[in-house]
C-alpha positions, 0 to 999 in steps of 0.5 A: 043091027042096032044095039042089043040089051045086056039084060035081055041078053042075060036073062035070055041066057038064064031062060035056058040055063045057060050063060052070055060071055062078057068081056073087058075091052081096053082099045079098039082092037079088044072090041073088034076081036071079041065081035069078030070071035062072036061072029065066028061062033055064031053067038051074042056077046057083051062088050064091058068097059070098066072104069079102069079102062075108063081113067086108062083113056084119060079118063073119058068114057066116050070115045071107047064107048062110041067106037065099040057101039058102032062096031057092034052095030056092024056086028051081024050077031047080037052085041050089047055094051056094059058099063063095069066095076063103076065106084064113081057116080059120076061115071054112072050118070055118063052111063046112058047118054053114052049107049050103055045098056047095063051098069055094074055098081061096086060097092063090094069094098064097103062094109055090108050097110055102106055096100047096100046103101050105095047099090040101092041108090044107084039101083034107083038111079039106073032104073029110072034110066032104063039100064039093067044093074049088076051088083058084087056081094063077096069081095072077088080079089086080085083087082088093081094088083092086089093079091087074090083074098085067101079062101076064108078070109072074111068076106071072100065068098057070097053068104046065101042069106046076107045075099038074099036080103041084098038082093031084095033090099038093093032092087039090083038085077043081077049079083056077081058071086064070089065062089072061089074066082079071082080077078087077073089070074094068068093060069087057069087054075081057080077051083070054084065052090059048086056047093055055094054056088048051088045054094046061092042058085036056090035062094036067089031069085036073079041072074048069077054073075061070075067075075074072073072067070079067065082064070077058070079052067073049061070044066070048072067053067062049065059046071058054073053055068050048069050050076046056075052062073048066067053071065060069065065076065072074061079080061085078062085071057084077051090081054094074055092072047094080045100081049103073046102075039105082040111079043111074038111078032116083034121078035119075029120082025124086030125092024117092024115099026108099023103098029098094024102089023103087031096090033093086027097079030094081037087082034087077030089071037084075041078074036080067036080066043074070044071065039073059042070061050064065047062058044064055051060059054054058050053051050055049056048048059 
């Protein structure tokens, strides 16, 4: 099956007022589990490399993004490859050439003029591409080990209205909202504002995004894709599933030096947790 299109994907999701998981992939073994758990619930999904992930494997986006292409296309359900959280240019003018079919610009760090500046022209170079763009208005925190923003910090949750003329001024495709998510949350804990999330559904005429989502609780979860979310972005619960199983199979064998047998653990625990919220995700509407 040959690559699947993020947008289309998201905007199928959204036609039915529902959503597409999305999950962070670090190593092979993220991108085989997830298809693996796509395949078991019997839906697509969308693999995202960030440009973390990207700088983690020296900072060349190839070799991630050709394996977790050809292992999508293996796939026997719809799998389509996202670049994510890009704030280098150049890494997004890698973008197309390395089998993306979407980007994610952020910009969410700058102060709203520099912010709309920097997304219009990437907008305008990912069109001329052919690639669907996402973009962050309202700062969702906890990344790069930062503490999550407080709740009402300034710039801690998405304005409907500096959201609409963003939209519009910016040509992006789809806006990632901040309701109350946090990234790399390790407990399920966020509580999300469905009020905003309501108004930001009535004046926005795009695809809603929901970042951190790993550390949203089901019910908290599914009341956001009822609510209009139409494309749920998942990291940490993979690297919490994959680090438990590591550790568990290392305590179980101690002597074990070949790397499969823990690696396969950890594969095997992301595949079903991926499985599980894949089909969460897809069904909640």
């Amino acid at each position: 099956m040959a690559l699947a299109r993020s947008g289309t994907l998201v905007a199928d999701a959204a036609a039915r007022r529902g959503a597409v998981a999305a999950f962070n992939i670090i190593t092979l073994e993220h991108a085989e589990a997830v298809i693996s758990g796509a395949e078991a619930a019997g839906f697509p999904v969308i693999l995202q490399i960030s440009e973390n992930a990207v700088k983690y494997r020296q900072s060349q986006v190839l070799p991630l993004a050709r394996a977790a292409a050809e292992s999508a296309c293996a796939a026997s359900v719809p799998v389509a490859l996202h670049l994510d959280h890009v704030k280098s240019d150049a890494l997004l003018r890698q973008a197309a050439d390395a089998g993306f079919s979407s980007v994610m610009y952020d910009a969410a760090h700058l102060p709203y003029e520099k912010n709309l500046a920097a997304t219009r022209s990437a907008a305008d170079w990912a069109h001329s591409q052919g690639l669907w763009i996402e973009a962050e208005l309202g700062e969702v925190g906890g990344k790069d080990g930062a503490a999550p923003l407080d709740a009402h910090a300034p710039g801690a949750r998405t304005g409907p209205h500096e959201a609409a003329a963003y939209v519009a001024e910016s040509g992006v495709d789809a806006l990632a909202v901040a309701i109350g998510s946090s990234h790399a949350m390790t407990s399920r804990t966020a509580v999300l504002d469905h009020r905003l999330l309501g108004r930001l559904r009535e004046v926005l005429g795009v695809p809603l995004v929901l970042h951190g989502s790993s550390g949203v609780p089901d019910r908290e979860l599914s009341a956001a894709i009822t609510g209009g979310i139409a494309k749920v972005n998942i990291g940490t619960a993979l690297n919490i599933a994959m680090t438990t199983a590591i550790r568990e199979a290392l305590t179980t064998r101690p002597d074990a030096v070949d790397s499969r047998t823990y690696l396969g653990a950890g594969r095997q625990a992301m595949a079903e947790t991926a499985a599980s919220l894949i089909k969460l995700v897809a069904t909640a509407a």
